[in-house]
C-alpha positions in Angstrom: 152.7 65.9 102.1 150.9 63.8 99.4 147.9 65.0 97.4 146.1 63.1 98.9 146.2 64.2 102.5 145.8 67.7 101.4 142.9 66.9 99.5 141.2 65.4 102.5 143.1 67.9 105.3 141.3 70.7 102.9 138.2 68.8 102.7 138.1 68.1 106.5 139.0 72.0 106.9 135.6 72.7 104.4 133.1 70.8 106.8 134.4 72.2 109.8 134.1 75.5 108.9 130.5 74.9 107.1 129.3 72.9 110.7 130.5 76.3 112.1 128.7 78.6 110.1 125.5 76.5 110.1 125.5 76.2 113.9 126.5 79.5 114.5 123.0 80.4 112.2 121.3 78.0 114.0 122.1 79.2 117.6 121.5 83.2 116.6 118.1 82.1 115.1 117.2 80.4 118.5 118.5 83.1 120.9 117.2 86.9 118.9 115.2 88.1 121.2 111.7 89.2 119.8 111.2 92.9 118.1 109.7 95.5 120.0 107.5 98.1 118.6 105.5 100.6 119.5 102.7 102.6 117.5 101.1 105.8 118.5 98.5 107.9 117.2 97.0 110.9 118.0 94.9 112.0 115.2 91.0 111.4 114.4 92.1 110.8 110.8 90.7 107.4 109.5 93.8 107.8 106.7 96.7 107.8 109.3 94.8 105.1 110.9 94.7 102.5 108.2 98.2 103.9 107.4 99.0 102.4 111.3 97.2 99.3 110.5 99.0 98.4 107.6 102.2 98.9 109.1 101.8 97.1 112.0 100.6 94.3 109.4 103.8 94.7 107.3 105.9 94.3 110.5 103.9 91.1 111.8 104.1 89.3 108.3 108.1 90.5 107.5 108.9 88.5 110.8 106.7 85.9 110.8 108.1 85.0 107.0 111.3 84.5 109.1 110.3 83.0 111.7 110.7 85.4 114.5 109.1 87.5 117.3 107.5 90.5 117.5 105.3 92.3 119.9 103.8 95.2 119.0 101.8 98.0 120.8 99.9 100.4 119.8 98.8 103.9 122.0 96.3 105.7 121.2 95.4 109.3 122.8 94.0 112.6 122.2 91.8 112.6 119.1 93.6 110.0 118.3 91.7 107.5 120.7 88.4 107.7 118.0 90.4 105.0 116.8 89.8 102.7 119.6 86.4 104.0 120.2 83.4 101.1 119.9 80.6 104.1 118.9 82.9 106.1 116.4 86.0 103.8 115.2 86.4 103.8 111.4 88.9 100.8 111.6 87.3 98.7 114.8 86.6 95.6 112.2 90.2 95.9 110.8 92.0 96.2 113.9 89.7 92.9 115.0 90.9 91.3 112.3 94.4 91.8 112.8 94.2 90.6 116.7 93.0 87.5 115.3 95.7 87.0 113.2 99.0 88.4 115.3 98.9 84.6 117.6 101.9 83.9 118.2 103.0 87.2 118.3 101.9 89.5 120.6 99.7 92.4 119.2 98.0 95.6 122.1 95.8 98.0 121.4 96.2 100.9 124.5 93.8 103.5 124.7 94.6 106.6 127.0 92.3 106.9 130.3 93.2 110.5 130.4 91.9 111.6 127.1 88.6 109.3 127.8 87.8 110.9 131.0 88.1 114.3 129.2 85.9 112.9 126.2 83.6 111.6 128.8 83.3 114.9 130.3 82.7 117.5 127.0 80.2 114.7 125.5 78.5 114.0 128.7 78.9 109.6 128.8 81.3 107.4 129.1 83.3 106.6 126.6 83.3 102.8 125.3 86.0 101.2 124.2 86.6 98.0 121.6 86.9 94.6 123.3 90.4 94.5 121.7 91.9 97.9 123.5 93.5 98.1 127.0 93.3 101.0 129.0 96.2 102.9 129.8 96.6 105.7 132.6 98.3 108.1 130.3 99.2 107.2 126.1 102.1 109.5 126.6 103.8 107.9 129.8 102.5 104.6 128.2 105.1 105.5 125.0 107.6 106.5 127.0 107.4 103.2 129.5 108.0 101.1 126.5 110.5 103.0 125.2 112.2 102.6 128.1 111.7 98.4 127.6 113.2 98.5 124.2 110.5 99.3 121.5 110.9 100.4 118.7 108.9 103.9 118.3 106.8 104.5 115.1 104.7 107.3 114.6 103.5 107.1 110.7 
């Protein structure tokens, strides 16, 4: 063989492989399948709280700085459920905030219908809840339902 056709077999040889790797990038960047996780607290502690908040924050913006999914969830029960609570959150305007913000990622707030209904009871009302939180049966069965579905469970 000349030089010349191995200069241009190993040049041919270079672009194939580097159309293979780019595709290859391309097609796992197109078909990862969104992060899952899930958040739980169950403390009346504005501290662990925020500390929730800003994780779930860190998460959203370290995937959305590469272009990918998450959905994230966040259960709430037992004294924990203050959190979600319109007439005694210390974090309602934060975790506002960060639902306005999550589009296009997918951002829930769940509170626990069994701790409310046992709030609602000792402090004589119902218990309201912010605009942003779901209700949930049970937080507990909620966390283990999604683990079940592939999240990701944090507790901080």
């Amino acid at each position: 063989m000349t030089a010349v056709t191995r200069a241009g077999m190993l040049r041919s040889l270079f672009t194939a492989l580097s159309l293979g790797a780019f595709a290859g990038t391309a097609a796992r960047a197109q078909t990862s399948k969104p992060h899952r996780v899930a958040f739980h607290v169950d403390q009346n502690d504005p501290e662990v709280m925020n500390l929730t908040l800003n994780n779930m924050r860190n998460v959203l913006d370290y995937y959305r700085d590469r272009h990918q999914e998450v959905t994230m969830e966040l259960v709430a029960y037992g004294p924990g459920l203050h959190m979600l609570r319109e007439d005694t959150s210390p974090v309602k305007d934060r975790i506002k905030a960060l639902s306005a913000v999550s589009f296009p990622s997918q951002i829930t707030f769940s509170a626990c219908h069994s701790t409310m209904e046992g709030m609602a009871k000792r402090e004589g009302h119902p218990i309201p809840i912010i605009a942003q939180a779901g209700i949930v049966p049970a937080g507990v069965t909620r966390l283990i339902e999604l683990q079940e579905n592939d999240y990701r469970y944090i507790k901080p």
